[in-house]
DRENGUPA-534959 format. One record per atom (N, C-alpha, C): residue in one letter; atom name; x, y, z. Coordinates in Angstrom, 2 decimals, padded with zeros to 5 digits. Layout:
("A", "CA", (X, Y, Z));
...
//
This chain:
("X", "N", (108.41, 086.35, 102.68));
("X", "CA", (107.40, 087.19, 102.09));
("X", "C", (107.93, 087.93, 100.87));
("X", "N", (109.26, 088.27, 100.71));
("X", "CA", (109.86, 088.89, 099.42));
("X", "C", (109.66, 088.18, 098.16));
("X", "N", (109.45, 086.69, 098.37));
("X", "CA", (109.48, 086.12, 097.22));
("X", "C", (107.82, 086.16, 097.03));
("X", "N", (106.74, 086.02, 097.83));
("X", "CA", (105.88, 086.29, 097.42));
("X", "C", (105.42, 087.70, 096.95));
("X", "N", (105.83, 088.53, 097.65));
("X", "CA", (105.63, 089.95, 096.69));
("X", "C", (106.69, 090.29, 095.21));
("X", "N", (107.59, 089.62, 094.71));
("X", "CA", (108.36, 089.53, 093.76));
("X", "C", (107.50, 088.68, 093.06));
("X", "N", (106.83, 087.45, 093.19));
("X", "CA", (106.19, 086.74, 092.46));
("X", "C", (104.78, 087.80, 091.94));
("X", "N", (103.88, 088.75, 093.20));
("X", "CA", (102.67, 089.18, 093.05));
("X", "C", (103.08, 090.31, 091.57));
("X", "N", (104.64, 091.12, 091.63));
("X", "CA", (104.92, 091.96, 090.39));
("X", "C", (104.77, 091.34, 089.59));
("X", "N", (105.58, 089.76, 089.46));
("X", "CA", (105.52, 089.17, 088.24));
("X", "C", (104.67, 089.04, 087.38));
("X", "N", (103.40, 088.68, 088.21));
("X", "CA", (102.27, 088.38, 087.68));
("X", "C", (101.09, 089.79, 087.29));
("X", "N", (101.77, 090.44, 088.49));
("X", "CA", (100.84, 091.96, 087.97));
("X", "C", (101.59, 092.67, 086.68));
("X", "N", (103.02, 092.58, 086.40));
("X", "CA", (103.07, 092.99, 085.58));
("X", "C", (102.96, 092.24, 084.17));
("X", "N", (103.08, 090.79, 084.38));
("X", "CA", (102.33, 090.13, 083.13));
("X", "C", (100.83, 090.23, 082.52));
("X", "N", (099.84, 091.05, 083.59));
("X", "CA", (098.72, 091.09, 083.14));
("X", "C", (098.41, 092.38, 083.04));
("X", "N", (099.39, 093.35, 083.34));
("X", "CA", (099.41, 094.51, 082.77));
("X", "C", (100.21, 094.77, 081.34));
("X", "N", (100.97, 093.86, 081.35));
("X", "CA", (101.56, 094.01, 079.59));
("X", "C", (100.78, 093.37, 078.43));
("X", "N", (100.00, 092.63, 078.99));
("X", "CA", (098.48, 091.95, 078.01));
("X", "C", (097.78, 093.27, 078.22));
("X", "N", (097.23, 094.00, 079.12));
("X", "CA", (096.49, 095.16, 079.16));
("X", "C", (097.05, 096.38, 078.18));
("X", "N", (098.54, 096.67, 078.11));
("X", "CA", (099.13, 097.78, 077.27));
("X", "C", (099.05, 096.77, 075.73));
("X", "N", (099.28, 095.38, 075.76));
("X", "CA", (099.63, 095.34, 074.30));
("X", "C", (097.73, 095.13, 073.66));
("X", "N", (097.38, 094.88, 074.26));
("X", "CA", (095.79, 095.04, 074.04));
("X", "C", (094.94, 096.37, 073.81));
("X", "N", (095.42, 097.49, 074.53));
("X", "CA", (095.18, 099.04, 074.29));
("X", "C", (095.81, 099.20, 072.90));
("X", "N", (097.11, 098.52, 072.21));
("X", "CA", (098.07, 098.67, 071.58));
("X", "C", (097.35, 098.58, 070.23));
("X", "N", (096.21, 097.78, 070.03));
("X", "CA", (095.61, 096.97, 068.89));
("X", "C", (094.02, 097.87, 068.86));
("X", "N", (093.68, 098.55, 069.83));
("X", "CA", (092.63, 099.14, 069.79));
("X", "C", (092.75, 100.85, 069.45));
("X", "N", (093.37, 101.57, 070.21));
("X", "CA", (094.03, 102.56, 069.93));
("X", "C", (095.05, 103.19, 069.33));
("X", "N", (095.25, 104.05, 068.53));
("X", "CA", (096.30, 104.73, 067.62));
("X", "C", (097.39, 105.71, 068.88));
("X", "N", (098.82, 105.44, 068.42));
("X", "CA", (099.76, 106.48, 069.36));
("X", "C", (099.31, 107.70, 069.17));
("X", "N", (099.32, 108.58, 069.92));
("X", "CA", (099.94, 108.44, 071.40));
("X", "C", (098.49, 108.48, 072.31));
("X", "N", (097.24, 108.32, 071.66));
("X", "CA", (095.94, 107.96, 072.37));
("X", "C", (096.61, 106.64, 073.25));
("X", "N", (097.05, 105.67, 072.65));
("X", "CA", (096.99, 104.53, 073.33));
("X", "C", (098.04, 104.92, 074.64));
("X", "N", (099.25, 105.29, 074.31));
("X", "CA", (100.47, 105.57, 075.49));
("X", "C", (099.31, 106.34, 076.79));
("X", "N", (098.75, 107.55, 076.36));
("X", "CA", (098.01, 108.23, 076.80));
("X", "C", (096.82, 107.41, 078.16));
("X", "N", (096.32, 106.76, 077.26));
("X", "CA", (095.20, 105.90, 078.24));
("X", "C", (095.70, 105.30, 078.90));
("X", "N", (096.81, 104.29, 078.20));
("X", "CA", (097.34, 103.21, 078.94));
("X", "C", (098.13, 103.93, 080.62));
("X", "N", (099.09, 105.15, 080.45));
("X", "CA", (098.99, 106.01, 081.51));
("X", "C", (098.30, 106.21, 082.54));
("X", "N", (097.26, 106.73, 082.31));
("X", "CA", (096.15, 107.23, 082.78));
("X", "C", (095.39, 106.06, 083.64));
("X", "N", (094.79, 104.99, 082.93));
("X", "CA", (094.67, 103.80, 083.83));
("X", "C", (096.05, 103.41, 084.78));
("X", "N", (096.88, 103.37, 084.74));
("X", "CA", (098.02, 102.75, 085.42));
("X", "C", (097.51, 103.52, 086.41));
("X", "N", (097.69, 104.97, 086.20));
("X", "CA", (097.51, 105.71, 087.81));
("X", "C", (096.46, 105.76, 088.40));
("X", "N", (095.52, 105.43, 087.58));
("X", "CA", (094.62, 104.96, 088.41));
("X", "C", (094.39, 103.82, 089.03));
("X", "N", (094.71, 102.89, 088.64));
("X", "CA", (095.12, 101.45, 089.54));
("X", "C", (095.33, 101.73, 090.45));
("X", "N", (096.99, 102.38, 090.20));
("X", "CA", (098.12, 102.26, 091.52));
("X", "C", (097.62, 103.52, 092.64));
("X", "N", (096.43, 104.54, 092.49));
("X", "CA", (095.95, 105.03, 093.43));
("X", "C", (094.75, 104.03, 094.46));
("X", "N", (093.95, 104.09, 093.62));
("X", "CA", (092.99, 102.59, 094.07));
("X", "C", (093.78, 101.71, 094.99));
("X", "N", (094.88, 100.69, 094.48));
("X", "CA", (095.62, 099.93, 095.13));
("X", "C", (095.86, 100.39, 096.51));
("X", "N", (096.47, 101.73, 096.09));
("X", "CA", (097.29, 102.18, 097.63));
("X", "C", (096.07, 102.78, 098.58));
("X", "N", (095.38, 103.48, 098.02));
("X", "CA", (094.07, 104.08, 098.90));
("X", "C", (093.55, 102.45, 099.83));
("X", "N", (093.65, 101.55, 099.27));
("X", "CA", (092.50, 100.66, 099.89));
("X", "C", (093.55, 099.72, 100.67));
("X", "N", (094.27, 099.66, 100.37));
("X", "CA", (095.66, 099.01, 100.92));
("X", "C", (096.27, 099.65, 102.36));
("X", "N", (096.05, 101.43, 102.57));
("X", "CA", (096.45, 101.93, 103.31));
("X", "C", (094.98, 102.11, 104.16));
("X", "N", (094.18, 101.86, 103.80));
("X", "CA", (093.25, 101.76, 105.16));
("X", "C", (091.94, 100.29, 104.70));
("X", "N", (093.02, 098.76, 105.23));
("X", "CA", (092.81, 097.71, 105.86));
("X", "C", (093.68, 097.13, 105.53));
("X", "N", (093.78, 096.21, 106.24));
("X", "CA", (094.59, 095.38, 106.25));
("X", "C", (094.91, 094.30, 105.52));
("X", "N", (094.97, 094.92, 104.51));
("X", "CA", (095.05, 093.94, 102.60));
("X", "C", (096.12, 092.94, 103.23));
("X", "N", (096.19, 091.65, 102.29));
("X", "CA", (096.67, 090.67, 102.26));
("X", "C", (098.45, 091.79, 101.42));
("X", "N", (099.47, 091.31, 101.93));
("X", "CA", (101.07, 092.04, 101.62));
("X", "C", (101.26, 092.04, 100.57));
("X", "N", (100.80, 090.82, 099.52));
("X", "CA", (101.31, 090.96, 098.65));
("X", "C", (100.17, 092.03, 097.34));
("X", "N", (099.22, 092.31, 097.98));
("X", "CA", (097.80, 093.04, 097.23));
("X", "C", (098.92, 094.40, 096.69));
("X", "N", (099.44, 095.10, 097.53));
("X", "CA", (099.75, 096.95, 096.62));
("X", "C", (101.13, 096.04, 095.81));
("X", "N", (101.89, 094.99, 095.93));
("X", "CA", (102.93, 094.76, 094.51));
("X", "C", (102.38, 094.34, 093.78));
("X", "N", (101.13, 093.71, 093.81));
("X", "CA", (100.73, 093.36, 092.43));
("X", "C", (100.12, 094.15, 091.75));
("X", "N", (099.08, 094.86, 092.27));
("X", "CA", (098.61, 096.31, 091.79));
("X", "C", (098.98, 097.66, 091.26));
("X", "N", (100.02, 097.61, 092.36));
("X", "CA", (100.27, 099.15, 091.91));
("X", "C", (101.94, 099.03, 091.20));
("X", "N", (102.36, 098.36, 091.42));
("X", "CA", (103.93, 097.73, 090.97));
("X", "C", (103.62, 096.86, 089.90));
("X", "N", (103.35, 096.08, 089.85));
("X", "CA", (103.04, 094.73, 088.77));
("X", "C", (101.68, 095.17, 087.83));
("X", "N", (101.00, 095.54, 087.98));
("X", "CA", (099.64, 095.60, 087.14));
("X", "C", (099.72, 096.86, 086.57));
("X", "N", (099.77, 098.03, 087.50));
("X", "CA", (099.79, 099.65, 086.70));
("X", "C", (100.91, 099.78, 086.33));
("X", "N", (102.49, 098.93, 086.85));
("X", "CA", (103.89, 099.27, 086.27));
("X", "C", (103.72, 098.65, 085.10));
("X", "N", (102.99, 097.70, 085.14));
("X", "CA", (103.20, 096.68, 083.61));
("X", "C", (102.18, 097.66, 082.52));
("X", "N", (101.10, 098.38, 082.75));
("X", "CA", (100.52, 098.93, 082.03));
("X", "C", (100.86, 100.38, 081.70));
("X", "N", (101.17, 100.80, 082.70));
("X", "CA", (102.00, 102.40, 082.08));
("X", "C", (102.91, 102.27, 081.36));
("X", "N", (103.65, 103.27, 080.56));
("X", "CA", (104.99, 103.02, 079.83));
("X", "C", (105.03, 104.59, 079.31));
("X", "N", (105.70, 104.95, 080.85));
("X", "CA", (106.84, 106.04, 080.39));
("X", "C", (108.11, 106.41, 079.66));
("X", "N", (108.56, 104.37, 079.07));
("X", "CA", (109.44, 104.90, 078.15));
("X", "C", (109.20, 105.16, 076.43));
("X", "N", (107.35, 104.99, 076.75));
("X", "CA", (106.71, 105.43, 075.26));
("X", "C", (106.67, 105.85, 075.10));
("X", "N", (106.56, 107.11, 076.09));
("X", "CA", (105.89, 108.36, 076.69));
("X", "C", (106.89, 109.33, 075.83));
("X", "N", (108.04, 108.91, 076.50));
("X", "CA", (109.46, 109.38, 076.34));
("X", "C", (109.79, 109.86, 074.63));
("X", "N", (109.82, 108.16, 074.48));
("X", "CA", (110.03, 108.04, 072.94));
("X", "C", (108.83, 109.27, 072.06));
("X", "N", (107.68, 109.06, 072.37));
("X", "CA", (106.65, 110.12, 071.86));
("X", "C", (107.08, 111.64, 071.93));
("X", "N", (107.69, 111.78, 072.99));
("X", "CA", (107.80, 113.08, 073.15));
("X", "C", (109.56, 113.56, 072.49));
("X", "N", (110.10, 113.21, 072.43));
("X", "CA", (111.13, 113.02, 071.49));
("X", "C", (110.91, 113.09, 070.46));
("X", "N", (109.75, 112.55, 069.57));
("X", "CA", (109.37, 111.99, 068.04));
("X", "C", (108.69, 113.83, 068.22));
("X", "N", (108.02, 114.24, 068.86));
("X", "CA", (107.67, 115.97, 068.74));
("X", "C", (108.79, 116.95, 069.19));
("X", "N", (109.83, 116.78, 069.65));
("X", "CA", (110.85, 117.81, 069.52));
("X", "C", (111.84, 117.67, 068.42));
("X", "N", (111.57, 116.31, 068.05));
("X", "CA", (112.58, 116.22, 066.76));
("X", "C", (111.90, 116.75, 065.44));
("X", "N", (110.62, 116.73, 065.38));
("X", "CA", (109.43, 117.56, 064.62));
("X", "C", (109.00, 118.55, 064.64));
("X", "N", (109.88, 119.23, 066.01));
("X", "CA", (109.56, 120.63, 066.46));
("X", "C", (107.67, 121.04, 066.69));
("X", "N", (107.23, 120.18, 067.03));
("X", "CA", (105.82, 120.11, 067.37));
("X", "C", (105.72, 120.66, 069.28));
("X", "N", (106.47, 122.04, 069.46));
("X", "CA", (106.40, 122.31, 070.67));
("X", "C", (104.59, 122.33, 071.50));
("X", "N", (104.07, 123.18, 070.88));
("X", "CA", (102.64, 123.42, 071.46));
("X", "C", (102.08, 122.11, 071.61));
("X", "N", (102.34, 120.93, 070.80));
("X", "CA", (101.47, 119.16, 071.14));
("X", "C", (102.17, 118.56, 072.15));
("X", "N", (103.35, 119.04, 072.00));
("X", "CA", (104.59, 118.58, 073.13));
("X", "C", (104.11, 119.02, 074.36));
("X", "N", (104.16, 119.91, 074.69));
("X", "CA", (103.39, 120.77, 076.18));
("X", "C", (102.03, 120.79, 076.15));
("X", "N", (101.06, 120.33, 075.52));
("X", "CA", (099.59, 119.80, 075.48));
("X", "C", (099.61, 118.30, 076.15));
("X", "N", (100.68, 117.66, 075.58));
("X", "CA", (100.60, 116.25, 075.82));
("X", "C", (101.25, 115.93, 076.89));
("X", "N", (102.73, 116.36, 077.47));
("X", "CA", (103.47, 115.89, 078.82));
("X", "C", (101.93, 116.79, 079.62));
("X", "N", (102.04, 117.99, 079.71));
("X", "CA", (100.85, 118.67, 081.11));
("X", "C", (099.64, 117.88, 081.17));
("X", "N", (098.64, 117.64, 079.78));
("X", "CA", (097.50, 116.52, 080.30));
("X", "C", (097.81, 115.35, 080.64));
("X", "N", (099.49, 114.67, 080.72));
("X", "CA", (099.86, 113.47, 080.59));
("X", "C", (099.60, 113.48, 082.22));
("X", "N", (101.01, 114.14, 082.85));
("X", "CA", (101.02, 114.68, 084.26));
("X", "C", (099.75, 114.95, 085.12));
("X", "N", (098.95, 115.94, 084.14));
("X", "CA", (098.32, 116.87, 085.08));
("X", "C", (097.21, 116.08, 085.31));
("X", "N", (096.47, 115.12, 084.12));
("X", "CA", (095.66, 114.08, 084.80));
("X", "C", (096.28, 113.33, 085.36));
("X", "N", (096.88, 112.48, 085.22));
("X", "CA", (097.56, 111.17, 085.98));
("X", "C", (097.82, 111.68, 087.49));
("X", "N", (098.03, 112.75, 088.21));
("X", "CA", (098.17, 113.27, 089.12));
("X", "C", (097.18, 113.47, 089.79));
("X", "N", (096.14, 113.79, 089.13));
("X", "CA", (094.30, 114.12, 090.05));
("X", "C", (093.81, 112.24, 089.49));
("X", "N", (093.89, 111.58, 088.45));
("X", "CA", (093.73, 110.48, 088.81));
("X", "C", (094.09, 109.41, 089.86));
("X", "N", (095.30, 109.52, 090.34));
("X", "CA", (095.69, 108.87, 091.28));
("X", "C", (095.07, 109.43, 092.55));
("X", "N", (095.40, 110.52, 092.72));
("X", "CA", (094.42, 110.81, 093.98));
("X", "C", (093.41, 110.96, 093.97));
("X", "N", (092.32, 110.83, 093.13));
("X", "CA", (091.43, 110.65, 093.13));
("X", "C", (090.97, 108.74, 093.47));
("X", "N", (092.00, 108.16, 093.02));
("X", "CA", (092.04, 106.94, 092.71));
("X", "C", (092.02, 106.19, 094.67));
("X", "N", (092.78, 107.10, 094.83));
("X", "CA", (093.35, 106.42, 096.47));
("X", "C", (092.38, 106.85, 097.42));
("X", "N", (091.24, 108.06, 097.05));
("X", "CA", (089.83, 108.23, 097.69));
("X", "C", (089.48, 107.09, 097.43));
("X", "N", (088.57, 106.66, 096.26));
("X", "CA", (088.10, 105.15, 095.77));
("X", "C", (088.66, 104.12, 096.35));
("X", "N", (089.60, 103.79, 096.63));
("X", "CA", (090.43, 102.86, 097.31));
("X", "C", (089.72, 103.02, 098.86));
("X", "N", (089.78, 104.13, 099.06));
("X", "CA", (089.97, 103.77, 101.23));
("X", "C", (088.20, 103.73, 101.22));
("X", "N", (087.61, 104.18, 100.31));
("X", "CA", (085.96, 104.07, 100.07));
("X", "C", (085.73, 102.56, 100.26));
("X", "N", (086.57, 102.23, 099.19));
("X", "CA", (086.60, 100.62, 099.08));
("X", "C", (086.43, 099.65, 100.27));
("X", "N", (087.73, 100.38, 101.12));
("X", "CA", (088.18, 099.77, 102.35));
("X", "C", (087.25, 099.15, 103.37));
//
């Protein structure tokens, strides 16, 4: 079963890196890092909400919430972004942007994993 849930990332995160480089061409930084975020956690709440109440097929939460929202989030953009504002000394966009980054992605996911066991 490892190799099938190693295969389900593979593929979730190949169709989550078409999903980030596709946000990539529609949206301007750090809107795009931003969304692309924001959906991830919402996936990977969804995933796990509906995953943790039935009895999903094993390999369903690695492809979802590992492979699909890992391939579409990118906290090391995140990173890089927020770096590019302390090296600019842009403190107040800096702490606008990590807290709505966090502070939604945090009520999205759990909000996300209601939707999920709804699902269920």
């Amino acid at each position: 079963m490892i190799i099938i849930s190693a295969l389900a990332v593979l593929v979730g995160g190949f169709l989550g890196g078409c999903g980030r480089f596709a946000l990539t061409r529609i949206l301007p930084s750090p809107t795009c890092t931003f969304a692309a975020n924001i959906t991830g956690a919402a996936v990977a709440g969804v995933a796990y909400g509906y995953a943790a109440h039935t009895q999903a097929p094993e390999y369903l939460l690695p492809l979802l919430a590992a492979g699909l929202a890992g391939g579409l989030s990118t906290w090391s953009t995140l990173a890089k972004e927020l770096g590019e504002m302390i090296k600019a000394k842009r403190w107040w966009r800096l702490a606008r942007y990590l807290f709505w980054t966090i502070g939604i992605g945090i009520v999205v996911a759990w909000r996300g994993a209601w939707v999920g066991s709804l699902l269920a």
